[in-house]
Structures are given as structure tokens and as C-alpha cells.
N, C-alpha and C positions, 0 to 999 in steps of 0.2 A: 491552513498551515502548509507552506510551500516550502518541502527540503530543498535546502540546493544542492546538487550532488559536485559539485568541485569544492564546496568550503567540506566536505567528510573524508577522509583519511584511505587511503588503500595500500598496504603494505605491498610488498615486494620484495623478494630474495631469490637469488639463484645459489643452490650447494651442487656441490661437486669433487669427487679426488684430482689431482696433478697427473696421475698415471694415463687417464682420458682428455680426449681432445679438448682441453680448457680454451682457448681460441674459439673454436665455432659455439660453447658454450657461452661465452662473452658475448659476442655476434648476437644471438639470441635472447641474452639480459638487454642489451642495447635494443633490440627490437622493440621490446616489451614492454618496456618504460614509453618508447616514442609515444609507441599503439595510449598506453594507460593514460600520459598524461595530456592526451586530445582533449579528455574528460574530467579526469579526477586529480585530484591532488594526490602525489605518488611520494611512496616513504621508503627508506632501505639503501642497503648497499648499493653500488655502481658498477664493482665486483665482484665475481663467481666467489662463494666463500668456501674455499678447500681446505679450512686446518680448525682445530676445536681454538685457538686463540682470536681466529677471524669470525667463529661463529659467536663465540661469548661476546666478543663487541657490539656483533651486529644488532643481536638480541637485546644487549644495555643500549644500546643507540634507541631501539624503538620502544621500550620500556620509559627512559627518561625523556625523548626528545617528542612523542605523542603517539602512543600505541594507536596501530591503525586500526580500522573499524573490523576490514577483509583482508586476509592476506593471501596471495598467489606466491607458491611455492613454488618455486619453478626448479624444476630436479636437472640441473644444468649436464651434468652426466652423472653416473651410479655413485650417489653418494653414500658419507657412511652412514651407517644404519640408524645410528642414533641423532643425526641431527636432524630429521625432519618433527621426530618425535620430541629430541628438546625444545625446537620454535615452535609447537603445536602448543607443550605446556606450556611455555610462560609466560605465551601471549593471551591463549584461552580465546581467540575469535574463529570464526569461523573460516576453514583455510581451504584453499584451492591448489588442487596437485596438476600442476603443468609440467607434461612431459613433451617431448621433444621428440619426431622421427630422424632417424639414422640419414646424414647429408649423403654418403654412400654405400647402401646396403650391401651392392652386388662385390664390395668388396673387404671391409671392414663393420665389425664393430665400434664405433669412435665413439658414442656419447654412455649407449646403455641404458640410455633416459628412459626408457617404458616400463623397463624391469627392476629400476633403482621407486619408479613411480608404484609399481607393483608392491615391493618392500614396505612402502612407506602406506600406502592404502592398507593393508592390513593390520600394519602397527596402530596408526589410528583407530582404524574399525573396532580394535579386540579393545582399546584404551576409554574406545568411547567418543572421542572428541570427532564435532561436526567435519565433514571434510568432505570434496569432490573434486575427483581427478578428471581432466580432459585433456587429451593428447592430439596435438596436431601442430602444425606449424603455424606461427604468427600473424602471419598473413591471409591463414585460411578462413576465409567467410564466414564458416559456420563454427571455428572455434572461436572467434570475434565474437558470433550471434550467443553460444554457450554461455563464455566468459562474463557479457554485459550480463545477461539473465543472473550470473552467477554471485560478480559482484552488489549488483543492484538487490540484491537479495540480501546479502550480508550487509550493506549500509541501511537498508533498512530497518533490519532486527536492531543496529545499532540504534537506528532515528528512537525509536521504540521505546527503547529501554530509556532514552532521555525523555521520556516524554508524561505528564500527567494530565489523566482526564478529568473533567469537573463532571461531576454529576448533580443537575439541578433537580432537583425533588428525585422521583422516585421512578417505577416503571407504571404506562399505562396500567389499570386495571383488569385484571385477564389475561395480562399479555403475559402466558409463562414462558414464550420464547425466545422472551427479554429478563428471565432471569437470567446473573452471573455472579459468577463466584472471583470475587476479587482478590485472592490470595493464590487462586489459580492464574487469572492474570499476570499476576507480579512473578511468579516464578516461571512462566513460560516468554514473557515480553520484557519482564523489570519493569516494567510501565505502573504506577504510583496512582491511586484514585481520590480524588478528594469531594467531600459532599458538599451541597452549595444549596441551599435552604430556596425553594421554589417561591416562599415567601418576599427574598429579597425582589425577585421578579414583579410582583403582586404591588409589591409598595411603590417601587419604583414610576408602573403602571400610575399608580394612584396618585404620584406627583404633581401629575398633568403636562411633564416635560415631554418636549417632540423630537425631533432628531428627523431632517430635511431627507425626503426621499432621493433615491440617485438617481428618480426617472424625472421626467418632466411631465408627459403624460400618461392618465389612466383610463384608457379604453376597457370599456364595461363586456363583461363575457353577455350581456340582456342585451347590449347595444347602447349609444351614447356615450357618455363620459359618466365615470365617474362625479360625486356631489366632492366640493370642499371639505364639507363635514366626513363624509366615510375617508377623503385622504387625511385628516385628523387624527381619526382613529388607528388608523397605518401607521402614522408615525408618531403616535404615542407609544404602540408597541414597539416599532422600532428601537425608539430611546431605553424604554424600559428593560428589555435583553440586549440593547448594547452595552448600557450600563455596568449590568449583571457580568457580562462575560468580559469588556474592558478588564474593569476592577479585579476578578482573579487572575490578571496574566496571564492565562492557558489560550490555548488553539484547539483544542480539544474537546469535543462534550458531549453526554447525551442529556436532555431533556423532558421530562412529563409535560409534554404543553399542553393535556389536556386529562381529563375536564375539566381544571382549577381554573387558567388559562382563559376555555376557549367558555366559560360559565361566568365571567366577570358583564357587571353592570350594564356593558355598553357592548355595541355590535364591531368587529374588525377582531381581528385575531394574527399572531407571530409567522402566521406562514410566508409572509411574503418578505419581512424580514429576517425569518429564518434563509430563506434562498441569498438574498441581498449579502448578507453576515458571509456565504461562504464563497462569494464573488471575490468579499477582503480579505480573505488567504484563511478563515476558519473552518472547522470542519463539525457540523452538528447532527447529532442521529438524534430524531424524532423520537418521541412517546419512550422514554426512558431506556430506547435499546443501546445499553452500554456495550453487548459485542460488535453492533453493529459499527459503533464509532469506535472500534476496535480493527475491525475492517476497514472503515474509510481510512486510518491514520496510515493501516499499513499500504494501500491501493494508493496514494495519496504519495507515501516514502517511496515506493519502486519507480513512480515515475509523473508523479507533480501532477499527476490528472487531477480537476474536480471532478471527485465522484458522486453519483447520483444516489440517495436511497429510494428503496422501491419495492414494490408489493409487484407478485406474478396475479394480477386480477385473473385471469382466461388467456385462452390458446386458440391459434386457426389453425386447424390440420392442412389445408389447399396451402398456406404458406410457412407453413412449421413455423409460427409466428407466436411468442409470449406477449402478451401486453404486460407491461411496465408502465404503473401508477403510482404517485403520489404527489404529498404536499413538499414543499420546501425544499424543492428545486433551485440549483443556482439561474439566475436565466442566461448566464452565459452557455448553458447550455440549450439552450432552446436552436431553434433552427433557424428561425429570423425574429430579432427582437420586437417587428412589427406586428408578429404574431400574437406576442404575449397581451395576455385581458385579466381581466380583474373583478371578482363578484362585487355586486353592488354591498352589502354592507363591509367590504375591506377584507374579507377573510381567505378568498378563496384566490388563486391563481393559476393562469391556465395558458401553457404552450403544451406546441410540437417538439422533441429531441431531435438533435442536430443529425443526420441520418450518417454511419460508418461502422468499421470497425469495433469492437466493445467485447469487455466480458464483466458475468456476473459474479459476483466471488460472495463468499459468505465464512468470516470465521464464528462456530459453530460449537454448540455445548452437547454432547454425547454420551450419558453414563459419568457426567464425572468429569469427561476429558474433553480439550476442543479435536477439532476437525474442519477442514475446510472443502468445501464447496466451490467448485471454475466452472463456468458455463460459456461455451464462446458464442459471439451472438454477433447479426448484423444488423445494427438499427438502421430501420426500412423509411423511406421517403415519403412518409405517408401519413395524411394528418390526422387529428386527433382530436378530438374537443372533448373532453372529459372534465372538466374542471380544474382539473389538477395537471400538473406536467404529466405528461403520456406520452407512448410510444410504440409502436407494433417491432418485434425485435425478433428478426428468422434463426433458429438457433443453426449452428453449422455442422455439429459432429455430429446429432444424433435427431430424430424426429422431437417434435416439441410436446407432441403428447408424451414419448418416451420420457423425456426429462423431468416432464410433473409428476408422470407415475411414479419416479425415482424420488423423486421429492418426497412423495407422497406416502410412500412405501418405507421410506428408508428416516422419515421422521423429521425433513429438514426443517429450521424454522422460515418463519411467512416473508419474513425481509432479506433483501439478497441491496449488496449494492454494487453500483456498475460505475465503467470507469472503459472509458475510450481506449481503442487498441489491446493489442492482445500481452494481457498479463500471464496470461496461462504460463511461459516461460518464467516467469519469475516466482511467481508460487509453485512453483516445479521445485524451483529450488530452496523457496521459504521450506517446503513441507521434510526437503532431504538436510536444513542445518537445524530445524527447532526438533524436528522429527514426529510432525503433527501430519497424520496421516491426510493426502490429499484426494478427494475424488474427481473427476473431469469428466464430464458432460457434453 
């Protein structure tokens, strides 16, 4: 499932009094917009809104003409006290408080922007509604770097809340770190679960219908080629879970693929179709872990990565290094597609990850309440034959024995999943609009 971030909405508005330099406040709406709409589709006034008639429009404009997903409030100079507080309520998203430094400190007060930002921070705070202010000029690099994390954060939670999971059968057996509570779902995401009978899978299977691989060839992780008959078997599974997940319309799932699955008549199994599936823009968490594809959808909305699910099998102390293991890998992430093999009865698949930037995220069940999990990491150029997609991953902020202990200690569950480049930013800001406490490793 690939958001596009220019078809999602990002509001815009600058308030302000007439009595302040409304000029260099314009100057700075006009900035803002440039900067925004490089990216996004931008919504709102064009003008500083200074009078409660200019604001009641502005607010019906974005109410009837498409409420945006984020809105940057940009406090053009000291406005009055109640309008930031009115567009908080009646839009109800998540809003960003941009203040503005002084054009000439050493000799005037002209905008007041930091202090009218000050005002307004608080009003939301005690009110309750998500909100974060950053103050800097336009043009400054890292309030650019802020801002995208910021927004990217709020059209996310937007993606979210449009979105439903299919859940096909149930969770592995044992696996209590794939229980969830679906009602805690929908009130922290909006996000809608629907069940999806693991039987339809099974029957499907039993058709005997195939569904044509996207590879040409199957090089055996034993050596040789693959037999005709085990690529049979591949893509009868293939068809079998394409089917399944086609026919509900979603992008979204988690699945029991095993023991039902991987216990049927004949040898080959969904793993290598499961990889394939999220090559075509889906996103599937293994052995029924529903947070986990709760995770991937949101790693997934900040920034279109395919992300990987994965098990922390062991650790090298010499490289502060996690191994990251598992089945149904897309192989787009592999490191060289030449790499990729394939167990002789169809089940098994087996690359190296493409070595960079990464982080591990985990959103996470705690007493009742989620929590997430960032781990930043640098997949190391280093190969790997394990069966399964592998990868040795140097963590950056803290020792990697430290980070299992934390794990370890602290009750995380076993599945973490990753996603190229550094998200850390943006569940920075996930954890400060849902208000799901975040940890960083």
C-alpha cells in the first residue's frame, strides 16, 4: 500500500492583528506555501487572517471545500487569543504552531510571533488538542527538517484512520505477542479490522489454479535449479493468497500462514508469495501479528518505504550488530536480485538486505495501551545465507547488547519491523499527536 503524499491535504493559515507589521507577515504566508507546495497539496487562505469575519470564512472554506489532513498555523504576528483555539476546534487535526523570528530585533518588536505562539501552545495544551510548535524562519534547514517530520506525521495518522486491515485466520499459536485488542486500535488509529476466514485461502489452494511467477528463474539455496513441479507448487500458492487478498480490496493484513498453511497435502508454502504481494504495493505481517501490520501501514504512510518484518535472532558485540531474520521479504529488498535462492520443495527464500540507513520501529501492546519502539540501525554489507531474508544491522545510538537487554527487560515483543532511512523523526512526532509514549534506542 503506497500513500502518495501530494494526493493528502495540508492545511495552511497565517492569523494575525493589523496594529503588527502585516506586510512582512504576508512575505512569510507567501514563503510557506512556496516551501509546502514543492510537496503537498496546500489548502487555506493566501492572506494573513486579521478580523474574526476573515477567520470564520477561512475555517467554512476548509470545512466545506476538504478539511486538510495537518494544519501549520502559522502565528503571522500576535494574534488574538481566540483564533488559534477556534481553528484547532473545528478542524480537530493535528496542528503545527509556526512562529516567526523578529526581521529586526535590535530595534523593534514588529511580528510578536513567538509570544502570540507561546499563547497559543498553552491554550491547546490545557484544551487537550495535538499540537507542536517550531519557530524559525522558512528557509531554515532544520525547521524545513522539523516541519516535514511534522507533517509527514499527521498525514499519516490521517492514512490510518482511512484504512482497514483484513485479518486472515487468526494469530500463530503461542504467539501472545501478537495478541491485539481491536477496539484499542480503532480508537487510537480509526483504523476498522475485518476477519477473513483462513479457509478461503485453503480452498482456493485446492483449486489447483496458478498465478505465473514474476521471476523467470529459480536458483536452489542446495544448488541447481529449482524442479518444474516445486515451481508449481509456488504458484499455486501464489494464486491462492492472491485471490484471498484481491477479492477483499484492502492493502492491508495480517495472516496465520502457519500451521494450517504450511501443513497442507503438498510441499511449497506462501512465503515467497507473501514477499512478491508486497513488491505490488501490499503490506502483509506474517503468523497473525496484527500490530505488527499496524506498524508496517504506519512506516509504510511516513514515507512509502517497503518495510521488512523481522525477528532480532542474536547479536555481535565486535559490531554492535542485530541479526534481522525472516520469511516474506519483499525482494526488492534484497541487495542483488542475483542473490536471491529458493528451497528445493518451494517454501523457503533466501537473500542478503540491501545494506543503508534503517530503523526498527515496533508499535507495541503494554498493560492495556500501545507504545512504540525506534531503534536506528545500519544494514551492514554483509552476506548472509540463512534461509530466509537476513541481515546483520550495527545499531547507531546505543550498544546492541544494550538494546536486547532493553528489549529484554522492558518486555518488548519478538517482531520489530524496518524500513529504510531514518524514521526516528517522524515517530517523534507520531508519539507527541496520538500521545503514545515513544522509546528510542
Amino acid at each position: 500500500m503506497k500513500i502518495e503524499h501530494n494526493s493528502q491535504k495540508v492545511g495552511l493559515i497565517s492569523v494575525g492583528v493589523p496594529w503588527f507589521d502585516i506586510s512582512t507577515a504576508q512575505k512569510n504566508l507567501e514563503d510557506m506555501r512556496s516551501w509546502l507546495e514543492k510537496t503537498w497539496q496546500v489548502l487555506g487562505p493566501r492572506t494573513v487572517v486579521v478580523d474574526s469575519a476573515g477567520l470564520a470564512s477561512a475555517v467554512e472554506d476548509f470545512m466545506t471545500m476538504g478539511r486538510p489532513d495537518v494544519l501549520v498555523l502559522q502565528i503571522g504576528t500576535f494574534p488574538d487569543g481566540e483564533a488559534p483555539l477556534y481553528i484547532a476546534e473545528r478542524l480537530r487535526v493535528p496542528v503545527i504552531i509556526h512562529s516567526l523570528p523578529e526581521p529586526d530585533i535590535e530595534k523593534q518588536i514588529s511580528l510578536n510571533s513567538l509570544c502570540g505562539a507561546n499563547l497559543s501552545t498553552f491554550t491547546l495544551s490545557e484544551i487537550g488538542l495535538p499540537h507542536q510548535a517550531i519557530h524559525g524562519a522558512v528557509d531554515d534547514p532544520d525547521v524545513q527538517a522539523r516541519m516535514s517530520a511534522y507533517i509527514k506525521a499527521g498525514l499519516a495518522l490521517a492514512a490510518m484512520s482511512r484504512m482497514r486491515l483484513g485479518l486472515i485466520g487468526y494469530r500463530a499459536p503461542g504467539f501472545y505477542p501478537c495478541v491485539f485488542d481491536e477496539l484499542l486500535i480503532r480508537r487510537t488509529f480509526g483504523m476498522g479490522l475485518d476477519h477473513i476466514s483462513l479457509g478461503d485461502v485453503v480452498l482456493a489452494k485446492q483449486s489447483g489454479a496458478g498465478r505465473k511467477a514474476p521471476v523467470e528463474q529459480f536458483p536452489a539455496i542446495e544448488g541447481g535449479m529449482l524442479s518444474a513441479e516445486a515451481i508449481s507448487w509456488i504458484e499455486r500458492h501464489y494464486a491462492a493468497i492472491s485471490s484471498v487478498i484481491e477479492k477483499s480490496g484492502k492493502r492491508l493484513f495480517a495472516i496465520k500462514d502457519w500451521p494450517e498453511i504450511m501443513g497442507l497435502d503438498e510441499p511449497g508454502g506462501l512465503w515467497a508469495a507473501l514477499g512478491w504481494l508486497q513488491d505490488e504495493g501490499y503490506l502483509i505481517a506474517p503468523e497473525g501479528d496484527v500490530n505488527a501490520a499496524v506498524t508496517m501501514a504506519l512506516l509504510n504512510a511516513i514515507d512509502r518505504q517497503v518495510p521488512f518484518f523481522a525477528d532480532i535472532s542474536a547479536w555481535d558485540d565486535r559490531m554492535s550488530a542485530l541479526l534481522l531474520w525472516h520469511y516474506g521479504g519483499a525482494p526488492s529488498l534484497a541487495r542483488s536480485k542475483d542473490e536471491i535462492r529458493y528451497g528445493m520443495e518451494g517454501r523457503e527464500v533466501e537473500f542478503t538486505l540491501k545494506p543503508g540507513l534503517a530503523t526498527l520501529a515496533r508499535v507495541g501492546m503494554h498493560h492495556g495501551s500501545f507504545r512504540i519502539l525506534a531503534i536506528g540501525i545500519e544494514v551492514l554489507d554483509r552476506s548472509v545465507a540463512l534461509r530466509r531474508a537476513a541481515a546483520w544491522a550495527r545499531t547507531v545510538n546505543h550498544p546492541a547488547r544494550a538494546v536486547i537487554q532493553t528489549m529484554l527487560d522492558d518486555g518488548w515483543e519478538h517482531h520489530t519491523v524496518m524500513v529504510y532511512g531514518d524514521a526516528v523523526p517522524a515517530l517523534k512526532a507520531i508519539s507527541r499527536f496520538s500521545g503514545i509514549p515513544l522509546t528510542v534506542l
